[in-house]
C-alpha positions in Angstrom: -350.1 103.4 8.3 -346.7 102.2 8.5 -346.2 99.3 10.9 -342.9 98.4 12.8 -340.2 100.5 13.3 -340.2 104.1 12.7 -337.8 105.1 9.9 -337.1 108.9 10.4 -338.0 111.6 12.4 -337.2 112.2 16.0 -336.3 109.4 18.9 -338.9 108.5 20.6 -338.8 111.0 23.9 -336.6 113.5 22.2 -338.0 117.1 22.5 -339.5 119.0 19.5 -337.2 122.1 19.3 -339.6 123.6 16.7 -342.1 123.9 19.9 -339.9 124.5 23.1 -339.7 127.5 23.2 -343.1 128.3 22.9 -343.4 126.1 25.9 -340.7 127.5 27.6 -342.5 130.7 27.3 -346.3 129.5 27.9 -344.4 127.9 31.2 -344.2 131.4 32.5 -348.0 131.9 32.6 -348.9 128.6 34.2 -350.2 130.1 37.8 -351.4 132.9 35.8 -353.7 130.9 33.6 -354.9 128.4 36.9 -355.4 132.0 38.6 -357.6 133.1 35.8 -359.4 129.7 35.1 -360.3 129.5 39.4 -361.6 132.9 39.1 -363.7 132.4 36.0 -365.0 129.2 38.0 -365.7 131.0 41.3 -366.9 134.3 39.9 -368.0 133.7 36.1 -371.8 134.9 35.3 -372.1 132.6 32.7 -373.0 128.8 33.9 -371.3 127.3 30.8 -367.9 129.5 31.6 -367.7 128.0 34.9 -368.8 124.6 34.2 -365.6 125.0 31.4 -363.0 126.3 34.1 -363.8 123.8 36.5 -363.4 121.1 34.1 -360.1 122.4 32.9 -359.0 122.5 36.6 -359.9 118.8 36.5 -358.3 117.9 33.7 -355.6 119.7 34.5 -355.1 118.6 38.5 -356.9 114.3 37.9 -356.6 113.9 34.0 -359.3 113.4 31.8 -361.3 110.7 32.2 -361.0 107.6 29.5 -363.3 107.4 27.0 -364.8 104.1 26.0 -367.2 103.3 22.6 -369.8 100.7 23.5 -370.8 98.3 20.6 -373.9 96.7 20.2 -375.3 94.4 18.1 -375.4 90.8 17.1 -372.0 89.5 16.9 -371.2 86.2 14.8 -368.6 84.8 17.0 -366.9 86.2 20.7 -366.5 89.9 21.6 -363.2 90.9 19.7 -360.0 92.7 21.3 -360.4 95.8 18.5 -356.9 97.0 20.3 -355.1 94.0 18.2 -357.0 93.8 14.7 -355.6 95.5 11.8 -356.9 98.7 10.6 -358.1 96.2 7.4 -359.9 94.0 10.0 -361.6 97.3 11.5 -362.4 98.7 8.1 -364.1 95.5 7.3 -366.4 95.1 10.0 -367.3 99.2 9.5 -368.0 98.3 5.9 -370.1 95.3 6.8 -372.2 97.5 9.3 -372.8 100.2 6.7 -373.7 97.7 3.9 -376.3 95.8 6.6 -377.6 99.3 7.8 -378.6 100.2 4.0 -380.5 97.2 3.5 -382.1 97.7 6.8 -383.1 101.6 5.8 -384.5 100.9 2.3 -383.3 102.5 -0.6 -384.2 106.2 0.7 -381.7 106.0 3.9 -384.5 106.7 6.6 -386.1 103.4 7.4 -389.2 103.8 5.0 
């Protein structure tokens, strides 16, 4: 992955012509589709259809929550900032975990 500026393409915050009008036009069904995803939540049969509306009402109306990774294990030195290593550094470390895992798991990959 390129680093640094970008060297073609659109500005940054310039609008993607190919797509606008499809928004444009998906714009005009915006009440429709909450309409449709309230009733779904409020009416559905199906558990799993409401649970799905209401959680694209949320989305929609708070955002979706961040999602974080957790990483355990024993670390040689203090917990890293991952936001500022290379995608090198980070490929490393993967590598190291999968070669250390392997020799954990014995030669047949399931611990026996």
């Amino acid at each position: 992955m390129a680093r640094g500026f970008k060297s073609g393409g659109r500005a940054r915050g310039t609008p993607n012509r190919a797509t606008a009008d499809v928004k444009t036009l998906a714009g005009e069904y915006t009440a429709s589709a909450i309409e449709t995803l309230v009733a779904l939540m409020q009416h559905a049969e199906s558990e799993q259809v409401r649970l799905g509306a209401a959680r694209e009402l949320l989305d929609r109306a708070a955002g979706r929550p961040a999602v974080y990774a957790e990483v355990r294990g024993a670390l040689k030195s203090a917990p890293l900032d991952v936001r500022a290593m290379s995608d090198e550094e980070l490929m490393a470390i993967l590598q190291e975990g999968h070669a250390g895992r392997g020799r954990a798991e014995g030669a047949d990959g399931r611990g026996h």
